[in-house]
C-alpha positions in Angstrom: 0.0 0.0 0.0 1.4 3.6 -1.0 -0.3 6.5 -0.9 -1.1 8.8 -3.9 -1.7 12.5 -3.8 -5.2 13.1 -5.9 -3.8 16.4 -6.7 -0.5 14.7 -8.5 -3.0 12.3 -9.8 -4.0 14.8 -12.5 -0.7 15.0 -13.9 0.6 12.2 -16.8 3.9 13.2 -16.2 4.5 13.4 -12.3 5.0 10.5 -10.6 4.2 10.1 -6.8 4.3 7.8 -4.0 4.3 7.8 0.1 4.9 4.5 1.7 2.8 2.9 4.8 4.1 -0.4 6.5 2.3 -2.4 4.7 3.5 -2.2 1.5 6.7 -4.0 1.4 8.0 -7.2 3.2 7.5 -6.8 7.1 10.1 -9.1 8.5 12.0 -6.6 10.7 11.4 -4.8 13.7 11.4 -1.7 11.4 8.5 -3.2 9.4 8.9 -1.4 5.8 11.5 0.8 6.8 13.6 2.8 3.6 16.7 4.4 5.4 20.2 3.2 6.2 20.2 5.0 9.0 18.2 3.6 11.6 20.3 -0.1 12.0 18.3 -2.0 10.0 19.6 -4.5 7.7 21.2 -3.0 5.3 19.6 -5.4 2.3 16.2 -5.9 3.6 16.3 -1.6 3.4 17.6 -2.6 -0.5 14.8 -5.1 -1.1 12.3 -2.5 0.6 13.3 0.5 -1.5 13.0 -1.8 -5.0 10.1 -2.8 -4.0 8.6 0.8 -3.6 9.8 1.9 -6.7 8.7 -1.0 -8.5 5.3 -0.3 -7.6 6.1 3.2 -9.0 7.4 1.6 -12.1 10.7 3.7 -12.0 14.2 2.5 -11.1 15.8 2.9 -7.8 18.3 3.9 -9.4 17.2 7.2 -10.6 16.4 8.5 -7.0 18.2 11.3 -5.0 17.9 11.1 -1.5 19.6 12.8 1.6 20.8 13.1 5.0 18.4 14.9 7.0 19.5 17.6 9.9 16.7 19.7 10.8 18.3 22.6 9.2 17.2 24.9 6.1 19.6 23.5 4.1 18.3 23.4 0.6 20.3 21.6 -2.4 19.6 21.7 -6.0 20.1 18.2 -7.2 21.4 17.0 -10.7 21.5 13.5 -10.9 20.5 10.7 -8.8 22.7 10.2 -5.6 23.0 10.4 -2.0 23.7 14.1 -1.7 24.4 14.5 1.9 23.4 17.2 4.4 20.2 18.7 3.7 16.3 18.7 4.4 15.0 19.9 0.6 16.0 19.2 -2.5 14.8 21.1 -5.9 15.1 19.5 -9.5 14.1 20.5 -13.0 15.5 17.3 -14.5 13.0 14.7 -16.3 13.2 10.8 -15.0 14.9 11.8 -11.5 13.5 11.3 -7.9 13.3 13.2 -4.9 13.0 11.2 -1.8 12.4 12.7 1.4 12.6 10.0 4.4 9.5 11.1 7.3 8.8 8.8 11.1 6.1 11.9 12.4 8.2 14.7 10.9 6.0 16.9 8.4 7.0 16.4 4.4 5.7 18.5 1.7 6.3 18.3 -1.9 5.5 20.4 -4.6 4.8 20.6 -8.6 5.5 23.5 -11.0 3.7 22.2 -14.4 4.6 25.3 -16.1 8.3 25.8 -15.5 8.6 21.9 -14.9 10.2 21.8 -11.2 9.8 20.0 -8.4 10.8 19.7 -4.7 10.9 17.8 -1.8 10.7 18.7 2.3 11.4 17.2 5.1 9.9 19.7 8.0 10.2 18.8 11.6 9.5 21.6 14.1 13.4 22.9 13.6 12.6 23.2 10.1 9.3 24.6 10.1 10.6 27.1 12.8 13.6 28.2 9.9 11.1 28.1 7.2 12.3 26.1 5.4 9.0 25.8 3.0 9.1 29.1 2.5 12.5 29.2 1.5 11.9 26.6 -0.7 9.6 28.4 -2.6 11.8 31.5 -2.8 14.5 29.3 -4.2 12.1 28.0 -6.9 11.5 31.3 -7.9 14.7 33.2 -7.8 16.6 30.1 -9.6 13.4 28.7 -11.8 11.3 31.9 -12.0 8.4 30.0 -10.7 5.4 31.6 -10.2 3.9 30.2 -6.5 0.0 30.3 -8.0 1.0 27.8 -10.5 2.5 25.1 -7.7 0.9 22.1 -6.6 2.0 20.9 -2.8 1.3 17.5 -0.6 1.6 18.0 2.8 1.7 14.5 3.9 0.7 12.5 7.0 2.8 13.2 10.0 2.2 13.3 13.9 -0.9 15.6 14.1 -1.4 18.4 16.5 -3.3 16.3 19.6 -0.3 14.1 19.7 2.5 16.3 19.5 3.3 17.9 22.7 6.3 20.1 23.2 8.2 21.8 26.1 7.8 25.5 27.0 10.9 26.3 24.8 9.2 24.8 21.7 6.3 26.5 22.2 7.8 30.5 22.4 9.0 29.8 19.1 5.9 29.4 17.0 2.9 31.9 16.6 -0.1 30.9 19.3 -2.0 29.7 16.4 -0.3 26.9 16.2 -0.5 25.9 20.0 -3.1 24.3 21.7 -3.0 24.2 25.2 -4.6 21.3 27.4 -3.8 20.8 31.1 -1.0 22.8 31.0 0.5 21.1 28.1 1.1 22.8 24.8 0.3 20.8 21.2 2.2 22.2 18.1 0.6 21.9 14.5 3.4 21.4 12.7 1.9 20.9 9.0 -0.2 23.7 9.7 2.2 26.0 9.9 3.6 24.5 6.8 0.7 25.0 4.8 0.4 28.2 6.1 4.0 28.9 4.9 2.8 27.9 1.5 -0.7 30.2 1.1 1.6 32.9 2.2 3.7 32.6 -0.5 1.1 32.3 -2.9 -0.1 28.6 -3.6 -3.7 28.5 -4.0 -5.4 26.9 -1.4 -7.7 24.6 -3.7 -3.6 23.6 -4.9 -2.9 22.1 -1.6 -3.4 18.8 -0.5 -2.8 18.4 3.3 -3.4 14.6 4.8 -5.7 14.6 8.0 -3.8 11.0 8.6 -1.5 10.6 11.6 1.4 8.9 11.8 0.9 8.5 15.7 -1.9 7.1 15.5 -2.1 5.0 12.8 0.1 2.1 14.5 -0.5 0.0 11.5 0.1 2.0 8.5 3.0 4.8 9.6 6.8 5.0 11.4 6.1 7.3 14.1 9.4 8.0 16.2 7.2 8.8 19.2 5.5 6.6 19.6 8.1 3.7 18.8 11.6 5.8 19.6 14.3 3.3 18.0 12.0 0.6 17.0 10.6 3.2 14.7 11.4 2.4 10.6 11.3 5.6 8.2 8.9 6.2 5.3 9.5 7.5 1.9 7.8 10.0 -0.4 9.2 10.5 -3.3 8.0 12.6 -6.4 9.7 12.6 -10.0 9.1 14.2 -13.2 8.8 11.8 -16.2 9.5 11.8 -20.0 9.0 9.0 -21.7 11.3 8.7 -24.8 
């Protein structure tokens, strides 16, 4: 089972996927997990990533991925590779994938069908605090003269608001919007924020998709690092451009 954004749906040549536990083989402790990075074995994590991108009919091979640090790093990528430190990555090549690795964290990915871009965010509360959507966008349209009204965005599922509690420092950082507080603890919304990032810059709202699911409390379907800590696997979105020769 991957999930599909009905949004990307329109497009014949976008290609997108985000993956639950169930679609792979679930023979670890990490259940479907895709990244290297969390001690799993390093060739079920093989087997698991060919097996989402089969079901995506493209090749592994032709997916950039990175190393994700809560930052606002943002990398323009080229070609398929690992390409280190970062938490978005931008492409306007044809046939090559963005992957963006999520266990609660927010992710949001977005389409420009006009100037043919696409990126791919990995937003935790560090991130959304830097802005890093935002800056995203920016980037798309100082380097790619996109225009935001013509983007398309998935904000997938990640740990929603009544499960996300945060300490007091957390809290001064974001606008009281985004904070609910219930006996004396304080809720953050992080993909809220996010998709208020993107109206601000000027996506139109009937252009965003933003999942209701939760990755907290859907045991069976998501990663969620709080609710499993290390036992926790990471999902993959990943979105690509395609031209079929």
């Amino acid at each position: 089972m991957i999930l599909k954004s009905f949004l990307f749906s329109q497009f014949d040549d976008l290609v997108f996927g985000f993956s639950t536990k169930l679609f792979s083989f679930n023979d670890s402790p990490f259940f479907s997990n895709l990244s290297f990075e969390i001690g799993d074995d390093r060739e079920k994590v093989v087997r698991n990533r060919n097996k989402f991108s089969d079901n995506l009919s493209v090749d592994v091979k032709n997916i950039a991925y990175q190393h994700q640090i809560h930052s606002d790093i943002i990398n323009y990528v080229s070609k398929p590779e690992f390409i280190g430190d970062s938490d978005a990555m931008i492409t306007d090549k044809f046939n090559l994938g963005l992957a963006v690795g999520s266990a609660d964290c927010t992710t949001v990915f977005i389409f420009d069908p006009v100037k043919k871009v696409i990126a791919a965010i990995h937003s935790g509360w560090k991130g959304t605090q830097k802005r890093i959507s935002e800056k995203t966008i920016l980037k798309m349209q100082n380097d790619f003269h996109t225009n935001p009204g013509d983007c398309y965005a998935y904000i997938a599922p990640a740990i929603t608001q009544r499960n996300y509690e945060v300490g007091s420092e957390v809290k001064a950082l974001f606008d009281e919007k985004y904070i609910t507080n219930l006996n004396s603890k304080f809720y953050l919304d992080v993909s809220r924020a996010n998709y208020d990032m993107l109206r601000n810059c000027g996506v139109n709202k009937s252009k965003i998709q933003l999942s209701i699911l939760c990755s907290y409390q859907n045991k069976n379907l998501f990663h969620s690092y709080r609710r499993d800590k290390d036992n926790s696997g990471r999902a993959w979105g990943m979105i690509m451009m395609v031209r079929n020769e």
